[in-house]
C-alpha positions as CSV (number, residue, x, y, z in Angstrom):
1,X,-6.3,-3.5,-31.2
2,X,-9.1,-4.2,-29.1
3,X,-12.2,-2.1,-29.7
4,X,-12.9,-1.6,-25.5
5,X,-16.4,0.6,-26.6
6,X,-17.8,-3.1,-27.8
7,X,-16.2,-5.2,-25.4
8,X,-17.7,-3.7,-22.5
9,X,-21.0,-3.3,-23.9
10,X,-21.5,-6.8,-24.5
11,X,-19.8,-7.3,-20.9
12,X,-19.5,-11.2,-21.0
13,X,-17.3,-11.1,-18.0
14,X,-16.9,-14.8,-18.5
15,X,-14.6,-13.6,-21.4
16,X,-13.2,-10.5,-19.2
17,X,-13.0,-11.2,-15.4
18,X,-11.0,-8.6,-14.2
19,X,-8.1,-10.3,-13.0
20,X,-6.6,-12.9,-15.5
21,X,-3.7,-14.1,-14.1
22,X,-2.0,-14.5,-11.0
23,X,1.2,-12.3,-12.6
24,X,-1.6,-9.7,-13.3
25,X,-0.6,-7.8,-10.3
26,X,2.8,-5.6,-9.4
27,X,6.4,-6.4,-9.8
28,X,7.3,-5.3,-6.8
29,X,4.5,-7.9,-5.1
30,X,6.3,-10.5,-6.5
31,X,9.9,-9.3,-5.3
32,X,8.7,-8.6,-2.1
33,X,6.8,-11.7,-2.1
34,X,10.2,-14.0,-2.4
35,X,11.7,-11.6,0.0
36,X,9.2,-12.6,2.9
37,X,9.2,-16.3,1.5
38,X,12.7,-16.0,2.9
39,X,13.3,-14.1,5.6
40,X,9.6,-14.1,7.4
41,X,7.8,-17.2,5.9
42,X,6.2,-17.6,9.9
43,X,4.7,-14.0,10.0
44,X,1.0,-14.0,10.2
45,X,-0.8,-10.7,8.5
46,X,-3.8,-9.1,8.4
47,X,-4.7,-7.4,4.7
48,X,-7.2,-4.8,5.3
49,X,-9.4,-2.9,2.2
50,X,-9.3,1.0,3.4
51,X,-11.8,3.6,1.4
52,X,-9.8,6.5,2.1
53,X,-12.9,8.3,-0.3
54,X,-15.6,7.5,2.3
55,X,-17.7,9.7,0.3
56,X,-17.6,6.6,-2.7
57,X,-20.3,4.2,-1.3
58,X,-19.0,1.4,-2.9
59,X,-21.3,-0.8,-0.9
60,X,-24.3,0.8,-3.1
61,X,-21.9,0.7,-6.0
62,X,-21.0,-3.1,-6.7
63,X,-23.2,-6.2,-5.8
64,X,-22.0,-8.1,-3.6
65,X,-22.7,-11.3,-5.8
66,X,-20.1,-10.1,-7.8
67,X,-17.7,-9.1,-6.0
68,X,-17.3,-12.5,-4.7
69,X,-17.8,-14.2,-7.8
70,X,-14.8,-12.1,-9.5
71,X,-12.5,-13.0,-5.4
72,X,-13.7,-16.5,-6.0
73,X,-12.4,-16.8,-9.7
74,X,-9.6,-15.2,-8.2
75,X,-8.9,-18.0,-5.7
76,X,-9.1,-20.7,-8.5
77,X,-6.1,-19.3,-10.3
78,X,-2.9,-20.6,-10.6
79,X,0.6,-19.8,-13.0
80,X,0.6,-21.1,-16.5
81,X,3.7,-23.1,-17.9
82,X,4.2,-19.5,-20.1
83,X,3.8,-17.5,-17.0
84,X,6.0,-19.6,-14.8
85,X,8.8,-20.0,-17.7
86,X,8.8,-16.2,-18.1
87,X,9.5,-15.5,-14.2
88,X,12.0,-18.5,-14.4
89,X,13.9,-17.7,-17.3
90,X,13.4,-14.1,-18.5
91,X,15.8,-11.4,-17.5
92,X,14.7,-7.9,-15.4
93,X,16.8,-5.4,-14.5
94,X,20.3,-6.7,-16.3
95,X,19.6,-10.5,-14.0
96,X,18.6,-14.1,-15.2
97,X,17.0,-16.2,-12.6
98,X,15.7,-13.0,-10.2
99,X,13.2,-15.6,-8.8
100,X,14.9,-18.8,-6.9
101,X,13.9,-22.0,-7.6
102,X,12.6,-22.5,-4.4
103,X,10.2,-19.6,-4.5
104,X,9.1,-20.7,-8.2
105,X,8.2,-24.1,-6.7
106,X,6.0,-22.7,-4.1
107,X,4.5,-19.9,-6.4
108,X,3.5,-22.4,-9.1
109,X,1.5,-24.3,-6.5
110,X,0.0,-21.4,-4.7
111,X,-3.7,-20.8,-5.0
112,X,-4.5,-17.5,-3.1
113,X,-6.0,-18.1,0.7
114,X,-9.4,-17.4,1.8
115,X,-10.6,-14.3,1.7
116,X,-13.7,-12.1,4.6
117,X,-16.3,-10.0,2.9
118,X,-18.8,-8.0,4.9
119,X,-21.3,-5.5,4.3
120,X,-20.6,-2.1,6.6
121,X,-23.2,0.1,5.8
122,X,-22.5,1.6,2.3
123,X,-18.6,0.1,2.3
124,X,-17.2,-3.3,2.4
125,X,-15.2,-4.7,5.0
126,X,-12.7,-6.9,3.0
127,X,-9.9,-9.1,4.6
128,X,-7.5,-11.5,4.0
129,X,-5.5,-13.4,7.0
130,X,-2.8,-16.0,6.9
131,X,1.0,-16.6,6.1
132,X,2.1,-13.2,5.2
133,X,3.6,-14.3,1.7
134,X,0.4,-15.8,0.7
135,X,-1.8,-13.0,2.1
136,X,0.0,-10.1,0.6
137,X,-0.7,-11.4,-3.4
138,X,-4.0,-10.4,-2.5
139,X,-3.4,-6.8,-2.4
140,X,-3.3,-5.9,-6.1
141,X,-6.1,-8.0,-7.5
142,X,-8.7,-6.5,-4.6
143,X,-8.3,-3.6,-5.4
144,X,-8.6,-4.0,-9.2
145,X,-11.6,-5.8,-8.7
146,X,-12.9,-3.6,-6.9
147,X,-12.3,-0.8,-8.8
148,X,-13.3,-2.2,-12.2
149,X,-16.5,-3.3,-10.5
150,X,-17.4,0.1,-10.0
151,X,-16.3,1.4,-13.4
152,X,-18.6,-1.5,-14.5
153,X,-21.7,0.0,-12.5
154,X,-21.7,2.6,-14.0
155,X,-20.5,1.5,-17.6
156,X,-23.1,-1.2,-18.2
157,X,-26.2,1.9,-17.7
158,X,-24.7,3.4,-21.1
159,X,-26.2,2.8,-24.7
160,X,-23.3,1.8,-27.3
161,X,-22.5,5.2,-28.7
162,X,-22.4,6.5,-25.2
163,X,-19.9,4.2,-24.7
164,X,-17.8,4.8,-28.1
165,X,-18.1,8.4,-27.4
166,X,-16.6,8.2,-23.6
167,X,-13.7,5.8,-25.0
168,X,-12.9,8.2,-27.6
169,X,-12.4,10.7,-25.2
170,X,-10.4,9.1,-22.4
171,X,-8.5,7.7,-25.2
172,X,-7.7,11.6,-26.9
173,X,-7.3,12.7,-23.2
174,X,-4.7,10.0,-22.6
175,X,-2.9,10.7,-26.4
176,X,-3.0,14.9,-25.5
177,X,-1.0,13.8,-22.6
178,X,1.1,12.0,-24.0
179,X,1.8,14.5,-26.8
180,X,2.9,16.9,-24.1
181,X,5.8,14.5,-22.5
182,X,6.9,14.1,-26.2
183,X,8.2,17.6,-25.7
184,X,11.1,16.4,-22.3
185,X,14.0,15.9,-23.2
186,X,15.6,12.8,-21.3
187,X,11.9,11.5,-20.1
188,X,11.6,8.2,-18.2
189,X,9.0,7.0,-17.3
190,X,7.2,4.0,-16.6
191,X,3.4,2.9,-16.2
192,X,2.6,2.2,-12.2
193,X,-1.2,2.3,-12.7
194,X,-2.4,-1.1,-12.0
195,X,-4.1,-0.9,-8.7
196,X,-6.6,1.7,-9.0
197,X,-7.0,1.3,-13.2
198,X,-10.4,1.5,-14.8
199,X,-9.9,-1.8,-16.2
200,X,-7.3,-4.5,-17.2
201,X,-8.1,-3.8,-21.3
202,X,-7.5,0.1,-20.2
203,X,-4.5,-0.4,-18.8
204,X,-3.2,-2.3,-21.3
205,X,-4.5,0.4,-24.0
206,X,-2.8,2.9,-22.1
207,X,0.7,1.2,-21.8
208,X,0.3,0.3,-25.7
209,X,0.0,4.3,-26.5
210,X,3.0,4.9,-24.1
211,X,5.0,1.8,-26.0
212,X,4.1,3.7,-29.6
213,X,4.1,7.4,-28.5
214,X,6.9,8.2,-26.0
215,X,9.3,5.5,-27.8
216,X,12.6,5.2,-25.5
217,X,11.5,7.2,-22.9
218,X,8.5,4.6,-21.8
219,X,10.4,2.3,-19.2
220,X,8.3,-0.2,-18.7
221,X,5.4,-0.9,-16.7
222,X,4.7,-2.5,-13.3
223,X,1.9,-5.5,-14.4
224,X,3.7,-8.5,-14.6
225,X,0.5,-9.4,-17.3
226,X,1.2,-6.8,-19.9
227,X,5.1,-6.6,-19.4
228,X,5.2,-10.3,-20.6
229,X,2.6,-9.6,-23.2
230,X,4.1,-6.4,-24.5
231,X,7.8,-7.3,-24.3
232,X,7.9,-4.5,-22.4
233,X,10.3,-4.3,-18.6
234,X,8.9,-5.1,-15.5
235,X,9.6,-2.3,-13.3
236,X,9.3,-2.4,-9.0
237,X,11.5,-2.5,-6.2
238,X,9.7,-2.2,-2.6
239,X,7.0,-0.7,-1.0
240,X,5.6,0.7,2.3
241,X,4.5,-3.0,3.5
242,X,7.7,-4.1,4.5
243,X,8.8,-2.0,7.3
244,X,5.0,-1.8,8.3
245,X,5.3,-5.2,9.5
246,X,8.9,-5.0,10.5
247,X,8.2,-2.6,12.9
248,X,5.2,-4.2,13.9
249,X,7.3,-7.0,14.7
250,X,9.6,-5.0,16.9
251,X,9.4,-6.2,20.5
252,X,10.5,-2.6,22.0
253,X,11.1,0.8,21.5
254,X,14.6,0.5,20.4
255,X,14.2,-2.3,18.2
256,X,11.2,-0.6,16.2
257,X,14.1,2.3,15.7
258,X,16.2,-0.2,14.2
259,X,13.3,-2.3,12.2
260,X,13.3,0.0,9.0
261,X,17.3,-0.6,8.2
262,X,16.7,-4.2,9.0
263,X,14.3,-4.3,6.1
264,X,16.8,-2.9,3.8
265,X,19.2,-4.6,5.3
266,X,18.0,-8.1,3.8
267,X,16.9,-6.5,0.7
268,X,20.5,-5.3,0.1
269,X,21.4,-8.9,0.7
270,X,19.2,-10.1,-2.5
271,X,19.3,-7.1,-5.0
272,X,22.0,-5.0,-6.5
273,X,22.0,-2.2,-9.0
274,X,18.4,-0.4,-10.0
275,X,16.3,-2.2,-7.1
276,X,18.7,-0.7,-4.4
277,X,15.7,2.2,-4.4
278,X,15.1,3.6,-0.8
279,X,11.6,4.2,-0.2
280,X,12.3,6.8,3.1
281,X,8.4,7.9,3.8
282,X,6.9,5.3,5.5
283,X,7.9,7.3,8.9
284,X,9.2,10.5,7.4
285,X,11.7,11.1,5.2
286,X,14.0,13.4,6.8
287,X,14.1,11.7,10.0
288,X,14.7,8.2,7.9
289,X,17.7,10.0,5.7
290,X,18.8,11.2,8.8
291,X,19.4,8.2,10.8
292,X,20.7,5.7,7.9
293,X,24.1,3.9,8.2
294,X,26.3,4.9,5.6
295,X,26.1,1.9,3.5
296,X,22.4,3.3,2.6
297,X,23.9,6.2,1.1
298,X,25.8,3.7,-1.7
299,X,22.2,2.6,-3.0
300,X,21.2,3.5,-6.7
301,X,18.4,6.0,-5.3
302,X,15.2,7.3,-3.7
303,X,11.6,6.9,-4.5
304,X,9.4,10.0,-3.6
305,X,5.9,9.2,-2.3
306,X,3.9,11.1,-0.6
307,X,4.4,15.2,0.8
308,X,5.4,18.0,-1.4
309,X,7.4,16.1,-4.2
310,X,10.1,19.0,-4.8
311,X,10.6,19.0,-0.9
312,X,10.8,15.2,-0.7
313,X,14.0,15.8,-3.7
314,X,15.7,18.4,-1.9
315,X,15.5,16.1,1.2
316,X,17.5,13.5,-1.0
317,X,19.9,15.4,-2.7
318,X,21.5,17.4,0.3
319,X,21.9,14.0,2.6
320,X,23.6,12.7,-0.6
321,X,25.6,15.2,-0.4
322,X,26.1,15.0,3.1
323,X,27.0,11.7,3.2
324,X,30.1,12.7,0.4
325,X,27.4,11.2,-2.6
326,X,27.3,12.6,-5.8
327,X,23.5,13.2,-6.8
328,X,24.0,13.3,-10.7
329,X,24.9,9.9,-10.3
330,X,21.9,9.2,-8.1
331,X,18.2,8.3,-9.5
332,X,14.8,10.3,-7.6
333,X,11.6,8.1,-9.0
334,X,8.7,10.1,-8.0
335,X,5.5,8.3,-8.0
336,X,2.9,9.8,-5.9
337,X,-0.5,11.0,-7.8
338,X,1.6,12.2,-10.3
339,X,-0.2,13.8,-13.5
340,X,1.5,15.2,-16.9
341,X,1.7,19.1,-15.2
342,X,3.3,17.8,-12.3
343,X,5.8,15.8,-14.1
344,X,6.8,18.5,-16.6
345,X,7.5,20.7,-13.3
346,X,9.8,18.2,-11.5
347,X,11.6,17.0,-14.4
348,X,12.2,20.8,-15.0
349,X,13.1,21.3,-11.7
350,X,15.5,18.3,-10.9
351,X,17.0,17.3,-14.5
352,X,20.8,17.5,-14.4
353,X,20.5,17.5,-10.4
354,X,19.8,13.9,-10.4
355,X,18.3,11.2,-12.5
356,X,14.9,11.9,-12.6
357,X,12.1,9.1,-13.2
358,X,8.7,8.9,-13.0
359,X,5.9,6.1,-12.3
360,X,2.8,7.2,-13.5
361,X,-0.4,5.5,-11.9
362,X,-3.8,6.7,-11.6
363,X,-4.1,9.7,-13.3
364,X,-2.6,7.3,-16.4
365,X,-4.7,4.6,-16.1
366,X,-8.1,5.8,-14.9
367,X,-8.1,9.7,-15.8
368,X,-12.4,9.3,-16.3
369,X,-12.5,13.0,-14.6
370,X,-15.4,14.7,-15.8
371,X,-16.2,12.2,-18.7
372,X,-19.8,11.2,-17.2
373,X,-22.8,12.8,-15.5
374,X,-22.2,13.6,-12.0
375,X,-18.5,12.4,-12.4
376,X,-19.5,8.7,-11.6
377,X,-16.2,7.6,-13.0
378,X,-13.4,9.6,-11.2
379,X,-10.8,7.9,-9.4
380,X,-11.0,7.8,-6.2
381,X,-8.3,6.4,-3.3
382,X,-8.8,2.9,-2.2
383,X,-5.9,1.0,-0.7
384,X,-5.1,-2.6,1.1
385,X,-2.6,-2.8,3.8
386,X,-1.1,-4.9,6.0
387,X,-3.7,-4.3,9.2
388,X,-1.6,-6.2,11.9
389,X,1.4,-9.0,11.9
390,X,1.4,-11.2,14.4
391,X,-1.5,-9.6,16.3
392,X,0.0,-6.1,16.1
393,X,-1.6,-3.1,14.7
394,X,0.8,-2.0,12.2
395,X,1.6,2.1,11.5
396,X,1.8,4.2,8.8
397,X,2.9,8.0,8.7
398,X,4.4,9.0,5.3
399,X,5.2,12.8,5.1
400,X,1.9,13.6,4.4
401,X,-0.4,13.2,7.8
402,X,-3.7,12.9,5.6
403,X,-2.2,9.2,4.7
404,X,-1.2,7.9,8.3
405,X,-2.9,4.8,9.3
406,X,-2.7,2.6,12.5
407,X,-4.6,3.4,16.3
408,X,-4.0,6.5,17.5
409,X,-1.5,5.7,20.5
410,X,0.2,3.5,17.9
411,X,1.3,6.7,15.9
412,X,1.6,8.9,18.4
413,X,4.3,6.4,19.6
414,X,5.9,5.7,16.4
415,X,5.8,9.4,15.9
416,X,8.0,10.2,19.1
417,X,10.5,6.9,18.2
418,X,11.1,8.6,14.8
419,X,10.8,12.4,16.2
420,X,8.5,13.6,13.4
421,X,7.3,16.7,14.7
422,X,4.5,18.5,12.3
423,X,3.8,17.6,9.2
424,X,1.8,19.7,6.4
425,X,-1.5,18.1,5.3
426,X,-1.7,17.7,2.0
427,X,-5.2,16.5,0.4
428,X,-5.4,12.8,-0.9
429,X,-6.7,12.4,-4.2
430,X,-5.6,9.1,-5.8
């Protein structure tokens, strides 16, 4: 096992530049990814770096020298033969051949586009324009970079017991977490922690404890990197992104109404089974659940992301039932800044209801809280979204107001299109 303590102390990044690979990034980037290849390879989208911790002056933080050094090396990355052999020929989630030859044979030749870096007072203004299936690989990989840049300011000011001593304790903090999810009965859950993870080497310690201590009940883990590495699944269906720029894409009122089916719509045409997850947030849930054809209501289940989680499941479970669905047969992943409490809670709360899983992220993978002086090293919530398609501003809501994003008219519109009315605020963490 690799002793991280020594590792970073000698901090030869030329050994450890935080993004490896081009497969070090999500699963669900790369089945979205083929998904846009396909239907939307003309789309052009803005990526946009958002601090939502404004109090984090990550300007200050990490030197710009190295920021772009680590997005350059970045840019000079392509798939290995093991890496490409693995997407073409291993099997995830029951199928062979998830990736189409066609896509393969573009991502094998793809070295990430150009990226825009810009000093804004004490925060960076980080963007990345072109083809929207290019562009959108970027996501992941800024933001690790980022974030491991900062865990790197501060790390490299530490002395070499200082930094056995920290390790030691994130590492029991991790393991006394661990210990307690021993204790569910009919646990799964799976590792969603890359984006905002102290490190590459942390997450990969982290998924290694949940491999050895949870047994069964670890699912997998969303890095394409580590899944190949620790024959381990990779786990991801969609995200937010896609009906972002579907509905940014919408020429009228009507047709953003209809833009967030549409998105299913040609995801129901490439996956079956376990990807069939609904992710019903991105302009409230209840409103979404609401206004879905029937067909919807076949899928395998719901992802909750943002709002009051146990809210988010009742949601689910009585439009399942309203629709004549059985919900014990239905699967409610909860993902959003999930941490051990909270999980004991739900799967308390919702086991024999429904399948219950979990994706564990930040508070798994970068769970520093407390650990340092002046708590240099808590997470904080950095994201990168798609800023406009096409030239339009594109609009978040979710279910939790505190995480809309978009101009103002732009969600007050969207919010009379999709009649959410008031939403509770609910304070963003991670």
């Amino acid at each position: 096992m690799v002793d991280i303590a020594t590792r970073v102390y000698n901090h030869k990044w030329k050994i450890d530049p935080i993004v490896r690979s081009l497969i070090d990034t999500d699963f669900y980037k790369l089945l979205m990814c083929q998904s846009v290849f396909r239907n939307k390879p003309q789309t052009n989208v803005v990526f946009s770096l958002i601090n939502r911790s404004n109090h984090v002056p990550l300007a200050k933080l990490v030197d710009e020298g190295e920021l772009r050094e680590q997005l350059d090396h970045i840019r000079s990355l392509s798939l290995s033969r093991g890496e490409s052999t693995w997407l073409r020929g291993n099997m995830f989630y029951g199928k062979r051949q998830m990736f189409r030859p066609d896509f393969m044979e573009w991502f094998e030749n793809l070295r990430l586009p150009p990226y825009h870096l810009e000093r804004k007072g004490d925060q960076y203004e980080l963007t990345f324009e072109g083809k929207w299936h290019e562009v959108m690989l970027w996501e992941i990989p800024a933001l690790a970079v980022i974030m491991e840049l900062r865990s790197r300011a501060v790390l490299n000011e530490m002395r070499r017991f200082e930094l056995q001593v920290l390790y030691a304790r994130a590492m029991t903090r991790v393991w006394e977490k661990i210990e307690k999810l021993q204790k569910l009965e009919g646990l799964s859950i799976a590792d969603f922690g890359t984006r905002r993870r102290h490190s590459f080497l942390w997450q990969d310690w982290c998924v290694q404890a949940m491999i050895e201590g949870l047994g069964d009940a670890f699912t997998g883990t969303s890095n394409c990197l580590i899944a190949m590495r620790r024959e381990v699944e990779a786990i991801g269906t969609n995200a937010h992104e896609l009906p972002m720029v579907y509905c940014a894409l919408a020429e009228n009122d009507e047709e953003l109404a209809r833009a967030p089916y549409e998105v299913l719509s040609d995801w129901h045409e490439e996956h079956e089974g376990n990807l069939r997850i609904i992710l019903p947030d991105t302009y409230g849930t209840k409103g979404f659940l609401e206004n879905a054809p029937d067909w919807l209501a076949g899928w395998t289940g719901v992802r909750v992301d943002s709002g009051d989680p146990a809210e988010g499941a009742e949601i689910a479970i009585n439009w399942w039932k309203s629709r004549g669905e059985d919900p014990t047969q239905k699967r409610i992943i909860f993902s959003d800044a999930l941490d051990v409490d909270k999980i004991i809670e739900l799967h308390k709360q919702f086991s024999g209801r429904t399948k219950v899983s979990f994706g564990w992220g930040t508070l798994l993978t970068n769970d520093f809280r407390g650990l340092v002086p002046g708590d240099r090293l808590a997470p904080f919530s950095l994201v990168c979204k798609a800023a406009s398609a096409n030239g339009r501003p594109t609009v978040k809501l979710s279910d939790n107001p505190e995480k809309a994003m978009g101009p103002k008219d732009e969600i007050e519109r969207y919010k009379r299109v999709f009649h959410v009315g008031k939403q509770k605020a609910i304070k963003v963490e991670v």
